[in-house]
MDAnalysis code that builds the backbone (N, CA, C; Angstrom):
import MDAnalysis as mda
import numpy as np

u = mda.Universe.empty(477, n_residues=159, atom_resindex=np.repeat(np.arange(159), 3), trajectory=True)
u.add_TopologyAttr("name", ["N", "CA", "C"] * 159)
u.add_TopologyAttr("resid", np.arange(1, 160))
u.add_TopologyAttr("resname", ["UNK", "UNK", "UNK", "UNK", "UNK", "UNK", "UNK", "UNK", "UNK", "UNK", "UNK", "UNK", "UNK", "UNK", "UNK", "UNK", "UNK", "UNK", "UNK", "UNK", "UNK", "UNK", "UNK", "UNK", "UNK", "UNK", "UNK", "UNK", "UNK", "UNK", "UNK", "UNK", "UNK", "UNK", "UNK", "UNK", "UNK", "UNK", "UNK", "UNK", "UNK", "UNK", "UNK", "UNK", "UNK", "UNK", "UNK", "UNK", "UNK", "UNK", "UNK", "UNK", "UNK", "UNK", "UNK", "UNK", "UNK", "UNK", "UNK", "UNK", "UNK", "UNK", "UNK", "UNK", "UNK", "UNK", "UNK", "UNK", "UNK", "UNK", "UNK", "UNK", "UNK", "UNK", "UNK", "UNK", "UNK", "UNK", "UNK", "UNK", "UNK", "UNK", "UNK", "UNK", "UNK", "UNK", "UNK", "UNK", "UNK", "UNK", "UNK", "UNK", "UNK", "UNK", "UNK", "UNK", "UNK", "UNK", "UNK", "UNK", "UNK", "UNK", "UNK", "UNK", "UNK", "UNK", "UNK", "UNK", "UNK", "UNK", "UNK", "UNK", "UNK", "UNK", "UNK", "UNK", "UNK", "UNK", "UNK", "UNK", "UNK", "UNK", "UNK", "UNK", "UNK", "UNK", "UNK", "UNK", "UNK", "UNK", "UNK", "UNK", "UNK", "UNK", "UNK", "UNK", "UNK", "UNK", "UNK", "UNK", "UNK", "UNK", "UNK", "UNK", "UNK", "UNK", "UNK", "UNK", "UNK", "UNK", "UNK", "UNK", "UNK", "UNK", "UNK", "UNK", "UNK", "UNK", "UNK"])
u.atoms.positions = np.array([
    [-84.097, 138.191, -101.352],
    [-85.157, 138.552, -102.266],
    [-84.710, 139.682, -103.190],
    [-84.088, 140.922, -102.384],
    [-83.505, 142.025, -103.286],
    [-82.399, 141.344, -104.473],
    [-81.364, 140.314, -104.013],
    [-80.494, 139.953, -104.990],
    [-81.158, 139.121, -106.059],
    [-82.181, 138.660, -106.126],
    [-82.651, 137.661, -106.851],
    [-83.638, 138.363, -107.714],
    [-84.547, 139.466, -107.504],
    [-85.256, 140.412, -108.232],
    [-84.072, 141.227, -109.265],
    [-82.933, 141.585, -108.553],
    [-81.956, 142.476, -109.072],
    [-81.139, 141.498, -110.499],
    [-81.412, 140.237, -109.851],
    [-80.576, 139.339, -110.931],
    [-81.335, 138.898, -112.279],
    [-82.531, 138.753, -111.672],
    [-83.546, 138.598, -112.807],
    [-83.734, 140.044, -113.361],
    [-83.905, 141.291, -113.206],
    [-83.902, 142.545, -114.005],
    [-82.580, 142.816, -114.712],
    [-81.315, 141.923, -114.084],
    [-80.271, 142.225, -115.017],
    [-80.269, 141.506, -116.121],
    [-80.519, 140.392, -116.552],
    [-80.580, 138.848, -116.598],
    [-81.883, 139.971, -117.750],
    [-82.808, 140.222, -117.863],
    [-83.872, 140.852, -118.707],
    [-83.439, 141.719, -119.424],
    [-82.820, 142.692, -119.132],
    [-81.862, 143.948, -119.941],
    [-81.100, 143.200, -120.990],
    [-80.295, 142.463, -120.166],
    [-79.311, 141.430, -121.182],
    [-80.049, 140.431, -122.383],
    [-80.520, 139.989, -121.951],
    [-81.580, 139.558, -123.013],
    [-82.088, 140.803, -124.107],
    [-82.727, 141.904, -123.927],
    [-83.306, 142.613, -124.942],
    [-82.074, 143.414, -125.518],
    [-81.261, 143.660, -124.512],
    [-79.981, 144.033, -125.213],
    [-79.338, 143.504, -126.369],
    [-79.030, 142.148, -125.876],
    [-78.522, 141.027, -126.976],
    [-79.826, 140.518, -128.885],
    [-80.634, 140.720, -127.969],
    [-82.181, 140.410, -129.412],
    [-82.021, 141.673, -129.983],
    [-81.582, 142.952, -129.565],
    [-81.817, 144.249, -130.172],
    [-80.694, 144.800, -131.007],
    [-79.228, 143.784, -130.604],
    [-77.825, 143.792, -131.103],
    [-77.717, 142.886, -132.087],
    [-78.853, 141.662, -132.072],
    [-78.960, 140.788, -132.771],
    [-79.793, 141.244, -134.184],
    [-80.471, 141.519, -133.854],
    [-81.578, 142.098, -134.975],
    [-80.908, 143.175, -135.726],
    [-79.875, 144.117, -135.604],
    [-79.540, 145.256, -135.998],
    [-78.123, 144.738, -136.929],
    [-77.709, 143.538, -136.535],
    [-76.495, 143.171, -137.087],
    [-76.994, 142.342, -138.134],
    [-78.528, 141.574, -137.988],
    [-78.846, 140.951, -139.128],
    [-78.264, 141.517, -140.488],
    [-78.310, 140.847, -142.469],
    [-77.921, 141.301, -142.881],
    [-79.881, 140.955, -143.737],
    [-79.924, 142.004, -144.828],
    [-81.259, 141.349, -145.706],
    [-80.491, 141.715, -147.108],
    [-80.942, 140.732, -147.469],
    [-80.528, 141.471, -149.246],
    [-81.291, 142.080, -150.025],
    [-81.420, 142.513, -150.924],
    [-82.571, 143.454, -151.708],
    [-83.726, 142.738, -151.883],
    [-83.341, 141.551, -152.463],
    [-84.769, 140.589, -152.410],
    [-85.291, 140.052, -151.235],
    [-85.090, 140.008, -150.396],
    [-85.537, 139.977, -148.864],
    [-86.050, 141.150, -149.268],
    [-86.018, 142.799, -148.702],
    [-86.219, 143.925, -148.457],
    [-87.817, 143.985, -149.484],
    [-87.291, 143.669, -150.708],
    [-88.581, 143.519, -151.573],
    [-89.793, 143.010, -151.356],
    [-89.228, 141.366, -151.101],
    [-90.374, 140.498, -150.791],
    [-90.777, 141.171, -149.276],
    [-90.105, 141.773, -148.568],
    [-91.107, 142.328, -147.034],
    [-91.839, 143.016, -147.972],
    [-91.348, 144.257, -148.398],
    [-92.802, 145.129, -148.711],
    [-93.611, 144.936, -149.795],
    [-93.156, 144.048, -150.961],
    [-94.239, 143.402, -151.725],
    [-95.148, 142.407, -151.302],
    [-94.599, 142.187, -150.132],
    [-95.599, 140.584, -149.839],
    [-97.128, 141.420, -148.719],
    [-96.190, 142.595, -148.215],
    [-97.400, 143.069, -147.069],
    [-98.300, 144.231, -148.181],
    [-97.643, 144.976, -149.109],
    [-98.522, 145.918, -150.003],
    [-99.624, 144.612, -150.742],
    [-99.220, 143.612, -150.783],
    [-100.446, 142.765, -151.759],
    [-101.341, 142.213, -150.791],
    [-100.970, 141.859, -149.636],
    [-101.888, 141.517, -148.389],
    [-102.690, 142.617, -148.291],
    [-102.341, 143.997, -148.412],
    [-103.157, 145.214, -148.284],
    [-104.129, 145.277, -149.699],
    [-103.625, 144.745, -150.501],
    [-104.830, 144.840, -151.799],
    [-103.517, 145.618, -153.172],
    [-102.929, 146.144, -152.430],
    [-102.149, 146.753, -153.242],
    [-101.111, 145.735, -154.242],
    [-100.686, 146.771, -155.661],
    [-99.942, 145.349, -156.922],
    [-98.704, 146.132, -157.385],
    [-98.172, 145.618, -156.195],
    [-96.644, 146.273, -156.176],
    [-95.867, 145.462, -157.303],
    [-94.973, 146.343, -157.436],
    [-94.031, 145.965, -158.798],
    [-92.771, 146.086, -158.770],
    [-91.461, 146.126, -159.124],
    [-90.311, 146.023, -158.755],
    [-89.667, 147.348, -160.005],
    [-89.108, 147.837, -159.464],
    [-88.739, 148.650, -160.359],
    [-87.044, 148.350, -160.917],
    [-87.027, 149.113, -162.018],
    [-85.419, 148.739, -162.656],
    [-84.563, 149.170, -161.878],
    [-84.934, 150.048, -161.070],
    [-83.357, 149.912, -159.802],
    [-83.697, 149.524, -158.461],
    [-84.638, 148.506, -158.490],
    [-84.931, 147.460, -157.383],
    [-85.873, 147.904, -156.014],
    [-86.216, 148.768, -156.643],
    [-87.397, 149.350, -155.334],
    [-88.674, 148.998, -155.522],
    [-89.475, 149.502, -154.433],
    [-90.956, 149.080, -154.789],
    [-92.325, 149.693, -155.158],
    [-92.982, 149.649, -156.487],
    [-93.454, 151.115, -156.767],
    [-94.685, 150.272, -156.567],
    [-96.134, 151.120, -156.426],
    [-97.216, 150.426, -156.210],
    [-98.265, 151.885, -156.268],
    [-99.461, 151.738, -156.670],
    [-100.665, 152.778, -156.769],
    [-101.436, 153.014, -155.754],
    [-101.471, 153.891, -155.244],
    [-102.416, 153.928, -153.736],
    [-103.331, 155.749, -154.347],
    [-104.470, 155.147, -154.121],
    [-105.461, 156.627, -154.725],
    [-105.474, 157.238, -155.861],
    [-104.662, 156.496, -156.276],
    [-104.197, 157.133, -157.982],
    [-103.217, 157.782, -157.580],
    [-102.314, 157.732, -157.055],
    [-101.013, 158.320, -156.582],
    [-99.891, 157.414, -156.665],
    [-98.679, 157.181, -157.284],
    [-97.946, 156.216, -157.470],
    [-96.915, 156.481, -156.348],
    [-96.420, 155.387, -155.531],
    [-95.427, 155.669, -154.455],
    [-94.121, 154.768, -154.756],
    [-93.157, 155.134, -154.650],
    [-92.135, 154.066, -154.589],
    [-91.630, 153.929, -153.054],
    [-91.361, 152.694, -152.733],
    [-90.789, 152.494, -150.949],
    [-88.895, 151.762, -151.861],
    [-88.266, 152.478, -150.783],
    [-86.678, 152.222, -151.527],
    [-86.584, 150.931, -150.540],
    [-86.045, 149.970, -151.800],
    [-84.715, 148.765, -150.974],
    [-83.026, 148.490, -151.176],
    [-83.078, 149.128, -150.076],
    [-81.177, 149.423, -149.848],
    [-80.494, 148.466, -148.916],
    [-80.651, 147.404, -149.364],
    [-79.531, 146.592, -148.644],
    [-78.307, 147.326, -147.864],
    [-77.805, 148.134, -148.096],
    [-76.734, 148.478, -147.587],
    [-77.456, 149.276, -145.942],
    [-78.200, 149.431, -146.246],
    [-78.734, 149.943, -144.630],
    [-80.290, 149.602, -144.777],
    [-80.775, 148.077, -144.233],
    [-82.100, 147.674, -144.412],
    [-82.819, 147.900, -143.232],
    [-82.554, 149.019, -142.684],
    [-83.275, 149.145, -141.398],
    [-83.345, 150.776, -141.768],
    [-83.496, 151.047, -142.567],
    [-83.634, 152.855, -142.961],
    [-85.076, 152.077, -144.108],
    [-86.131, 153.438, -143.832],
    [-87.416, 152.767, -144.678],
    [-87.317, 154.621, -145.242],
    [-88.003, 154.142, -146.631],
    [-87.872, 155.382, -146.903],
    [-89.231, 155.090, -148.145],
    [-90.380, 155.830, -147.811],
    [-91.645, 155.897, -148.695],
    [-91.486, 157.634, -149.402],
    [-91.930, 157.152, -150.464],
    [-91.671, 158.287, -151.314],
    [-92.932, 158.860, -152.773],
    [-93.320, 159.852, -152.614],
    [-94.825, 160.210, -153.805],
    [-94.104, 161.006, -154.540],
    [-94.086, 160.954, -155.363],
    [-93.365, 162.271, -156.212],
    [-94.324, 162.341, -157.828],
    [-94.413, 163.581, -158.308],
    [-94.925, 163.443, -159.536],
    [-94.330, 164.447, -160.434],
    [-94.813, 164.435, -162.075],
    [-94.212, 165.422, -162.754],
    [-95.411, 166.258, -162.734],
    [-94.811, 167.899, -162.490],
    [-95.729, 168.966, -163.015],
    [-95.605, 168.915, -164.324],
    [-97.057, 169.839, -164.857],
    [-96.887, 169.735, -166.085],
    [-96.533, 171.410, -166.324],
    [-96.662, 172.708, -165.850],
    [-96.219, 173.805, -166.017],
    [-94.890, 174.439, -165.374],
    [-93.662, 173.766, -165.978],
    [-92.578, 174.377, -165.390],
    [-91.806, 175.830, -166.140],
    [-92.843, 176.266, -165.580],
    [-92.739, 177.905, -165.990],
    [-91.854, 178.547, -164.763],
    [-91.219, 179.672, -164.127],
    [-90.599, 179.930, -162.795],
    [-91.644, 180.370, -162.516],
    [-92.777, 180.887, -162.414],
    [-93.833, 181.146, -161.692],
    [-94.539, 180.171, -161.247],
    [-94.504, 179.048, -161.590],
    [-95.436, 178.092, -161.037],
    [-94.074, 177.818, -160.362],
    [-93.031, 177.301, -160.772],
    [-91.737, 176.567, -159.679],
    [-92.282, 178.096, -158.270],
    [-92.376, 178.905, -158.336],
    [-92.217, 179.663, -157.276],
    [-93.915, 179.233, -156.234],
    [-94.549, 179.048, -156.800],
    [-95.979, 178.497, -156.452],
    [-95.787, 176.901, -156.011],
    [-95.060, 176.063, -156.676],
    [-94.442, 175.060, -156.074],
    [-93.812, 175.102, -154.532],
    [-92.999, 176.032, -154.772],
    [-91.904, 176.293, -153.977],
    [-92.781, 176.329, -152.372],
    [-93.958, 177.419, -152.617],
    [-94.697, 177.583, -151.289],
    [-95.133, 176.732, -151.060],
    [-95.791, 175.823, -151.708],
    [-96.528, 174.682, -151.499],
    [-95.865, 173.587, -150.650],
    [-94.958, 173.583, -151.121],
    [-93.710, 172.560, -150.331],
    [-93.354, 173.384, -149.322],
    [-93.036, 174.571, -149.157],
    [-92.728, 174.864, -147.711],
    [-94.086, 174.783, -146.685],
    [-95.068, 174.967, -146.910],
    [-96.358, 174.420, -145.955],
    [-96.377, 172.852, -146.057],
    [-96.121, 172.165, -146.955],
    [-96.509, 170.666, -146.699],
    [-95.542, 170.108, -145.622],
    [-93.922, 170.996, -146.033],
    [-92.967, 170.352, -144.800],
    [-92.827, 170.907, -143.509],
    [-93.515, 172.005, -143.249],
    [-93.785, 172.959, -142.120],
    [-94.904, 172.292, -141.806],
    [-96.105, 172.328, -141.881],
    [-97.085, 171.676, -141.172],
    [-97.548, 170.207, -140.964],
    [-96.406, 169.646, -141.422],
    [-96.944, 168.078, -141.404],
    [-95.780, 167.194, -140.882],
    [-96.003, 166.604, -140.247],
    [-95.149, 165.753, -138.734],
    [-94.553, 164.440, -140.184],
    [-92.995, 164.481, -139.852],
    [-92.830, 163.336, -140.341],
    [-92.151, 163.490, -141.735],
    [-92.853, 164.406, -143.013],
    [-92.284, 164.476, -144.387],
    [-91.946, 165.350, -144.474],
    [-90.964, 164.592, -145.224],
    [-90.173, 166.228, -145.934],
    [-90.540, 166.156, -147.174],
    [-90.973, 167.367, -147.455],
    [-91.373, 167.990, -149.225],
    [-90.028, 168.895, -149.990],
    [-90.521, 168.366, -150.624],
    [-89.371, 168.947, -151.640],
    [-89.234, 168.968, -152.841],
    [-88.809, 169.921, -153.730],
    [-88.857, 170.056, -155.649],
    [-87.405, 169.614, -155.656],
    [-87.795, 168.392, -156.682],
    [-85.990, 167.487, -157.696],
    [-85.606, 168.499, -158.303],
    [-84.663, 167.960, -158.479],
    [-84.099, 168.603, -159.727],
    [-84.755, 169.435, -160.742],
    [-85.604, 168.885, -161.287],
    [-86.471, 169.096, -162.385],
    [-87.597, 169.930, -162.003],
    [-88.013, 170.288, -160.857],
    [-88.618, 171.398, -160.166],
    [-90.225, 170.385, -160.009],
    [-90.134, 169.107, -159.901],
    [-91.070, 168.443, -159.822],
    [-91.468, 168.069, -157.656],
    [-92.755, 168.327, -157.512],
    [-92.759, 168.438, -156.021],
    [-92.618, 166.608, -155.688],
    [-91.897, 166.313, -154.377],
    [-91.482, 164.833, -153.964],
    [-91.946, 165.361, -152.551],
    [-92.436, 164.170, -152.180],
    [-92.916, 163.962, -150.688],
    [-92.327, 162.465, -149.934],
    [-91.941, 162.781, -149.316],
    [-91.120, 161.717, -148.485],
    [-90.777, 161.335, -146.953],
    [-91.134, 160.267, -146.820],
    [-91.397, 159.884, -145.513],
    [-90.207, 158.704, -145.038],
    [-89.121, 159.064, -143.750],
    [-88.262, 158.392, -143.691],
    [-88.160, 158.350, -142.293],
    [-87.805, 156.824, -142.021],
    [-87.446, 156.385, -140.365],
    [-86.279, 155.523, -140.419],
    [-85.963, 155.562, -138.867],
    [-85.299, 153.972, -138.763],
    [-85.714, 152.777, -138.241],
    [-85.874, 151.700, -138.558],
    [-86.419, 151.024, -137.912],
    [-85.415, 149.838, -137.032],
    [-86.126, 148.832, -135.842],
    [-85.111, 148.103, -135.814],
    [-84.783, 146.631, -136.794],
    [-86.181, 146.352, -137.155],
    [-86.143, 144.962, -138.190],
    [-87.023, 145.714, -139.567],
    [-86.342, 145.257, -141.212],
    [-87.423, 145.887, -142.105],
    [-88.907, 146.039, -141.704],
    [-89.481, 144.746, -141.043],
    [-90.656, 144.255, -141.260],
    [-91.395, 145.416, -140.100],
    [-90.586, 145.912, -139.849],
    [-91.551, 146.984, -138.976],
    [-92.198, 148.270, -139.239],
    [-92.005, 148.585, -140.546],
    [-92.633, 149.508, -141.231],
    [-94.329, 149.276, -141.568],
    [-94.178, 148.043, -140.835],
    [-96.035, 147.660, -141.226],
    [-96.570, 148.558, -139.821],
    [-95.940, 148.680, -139.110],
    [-96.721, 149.296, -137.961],
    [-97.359, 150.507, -137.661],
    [-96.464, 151.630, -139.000],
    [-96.629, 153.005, -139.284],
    [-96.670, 153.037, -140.126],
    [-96.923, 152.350, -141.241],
    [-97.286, 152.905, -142.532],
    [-98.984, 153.213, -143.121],
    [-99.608, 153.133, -142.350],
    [-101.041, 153.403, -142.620],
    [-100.970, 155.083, -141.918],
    [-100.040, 155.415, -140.812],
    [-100.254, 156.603, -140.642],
    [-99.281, 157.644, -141.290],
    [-98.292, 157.023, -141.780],
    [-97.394, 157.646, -143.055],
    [-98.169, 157.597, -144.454],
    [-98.974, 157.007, -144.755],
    [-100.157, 157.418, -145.530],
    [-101.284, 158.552, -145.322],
    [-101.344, 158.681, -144.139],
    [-102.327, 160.025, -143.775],
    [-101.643, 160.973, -143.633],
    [-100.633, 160.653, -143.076],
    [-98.952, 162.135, -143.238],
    [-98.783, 162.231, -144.671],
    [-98.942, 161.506, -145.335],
    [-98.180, 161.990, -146.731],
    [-100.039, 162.299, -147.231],
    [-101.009, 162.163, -147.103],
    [-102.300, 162.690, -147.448],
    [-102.296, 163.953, -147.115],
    [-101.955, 164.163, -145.751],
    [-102.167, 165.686, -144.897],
    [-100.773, 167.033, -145.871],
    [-99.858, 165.961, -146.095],
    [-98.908, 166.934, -146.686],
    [-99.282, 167.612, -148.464],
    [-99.888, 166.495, -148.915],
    [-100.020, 166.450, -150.376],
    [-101.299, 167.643, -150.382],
    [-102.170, 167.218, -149.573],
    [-103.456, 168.429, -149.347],
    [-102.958, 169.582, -148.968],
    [-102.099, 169.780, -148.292],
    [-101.610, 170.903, -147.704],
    [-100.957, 172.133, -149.079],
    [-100.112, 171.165, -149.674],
    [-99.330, 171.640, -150.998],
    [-100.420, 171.989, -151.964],
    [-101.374, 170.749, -152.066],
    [-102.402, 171.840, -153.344],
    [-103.221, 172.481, -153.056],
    [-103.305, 172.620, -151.757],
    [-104.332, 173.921, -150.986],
    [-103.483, 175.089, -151.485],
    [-102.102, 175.215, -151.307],
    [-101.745, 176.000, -151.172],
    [-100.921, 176.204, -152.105],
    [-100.891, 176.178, -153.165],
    [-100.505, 176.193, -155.120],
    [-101.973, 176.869, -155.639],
    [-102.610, 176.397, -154.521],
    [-104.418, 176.575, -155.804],
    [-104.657, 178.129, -155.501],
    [-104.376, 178.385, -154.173],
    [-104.797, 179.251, -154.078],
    [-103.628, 180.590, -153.832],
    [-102.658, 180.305, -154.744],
    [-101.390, 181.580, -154.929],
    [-102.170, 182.326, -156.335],
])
């Protein structure tokens, strides 16, 4: 009985081992990567669009997000809010600056951060094991990137 329980629990490992080696070696190409998250943002209501360097931009609250498709590593998900300020004075970049250090200090998950251009970006990044699994956390990477974005203009408004 012990060898036959023991053979079937090995015999199970090996199996999820092999589906989990399998899945990770898959390859997707950009248009795969696309059509996952354009096909599930329009099931959500959302009217995703393809952008000129092949990612996926779409409107959620009046907030424009792009989600990146990188074939070269399609199991990295990477959601992203970013906008332009309109006062890039160094006093507001320094009022920026705090804002983003509370949005990425108090909020599980994003990192905040000013581009180049001193414009604030919020960004939310995992690994996953198949693309299509970003449907599972992305409604709460929407309340992470809500909790972060509130956090930042709480705390710009009131410097």
């Amino acid at each position: 009985m012990k060898t036959r329980t023991l053979f079937a629990r090995v015999a199970l490992c090996s199996a999820l081992a092999l589906t989990a080696v399998t899945a990770s070696a898959q390859t997707y190409t950009k248009q795969q990567l696309q059509e996952t998250y354009s096909g599930y943002l329009s099931n959500e209501g959302y009217r995703p669009e393809i952008t000129p360097n092949g990612n996926v931009r779409f409107r959620r609250e009046g907030k424009i997000y792009v989600i990146y498709a990188d074939e070269r590593d399609p199991t990295y998900f990477r959601l992203v809010l970013s906008f332009t300020a309109e006062d890039k004075s160094q006093a507001m970049r320094v009022k920026r600056l705090e804002g983003i250090n509370v949005a990425s200090s108090d909020t599980k998950v994003i990192k905040a951060y000013l581009d180049s251009d001193g414009d604030p970006t919020f960004a939310a990044e995992m690994f996953l094991v198949v693309p299509g699994d970003f449907k599972t956390t992305i409604q709460r990477l929407f309340r992470a990137m809500d909790s972060a974005y509130e956090k930042y203009t709480s705390k710009v408004n009131s410097l």
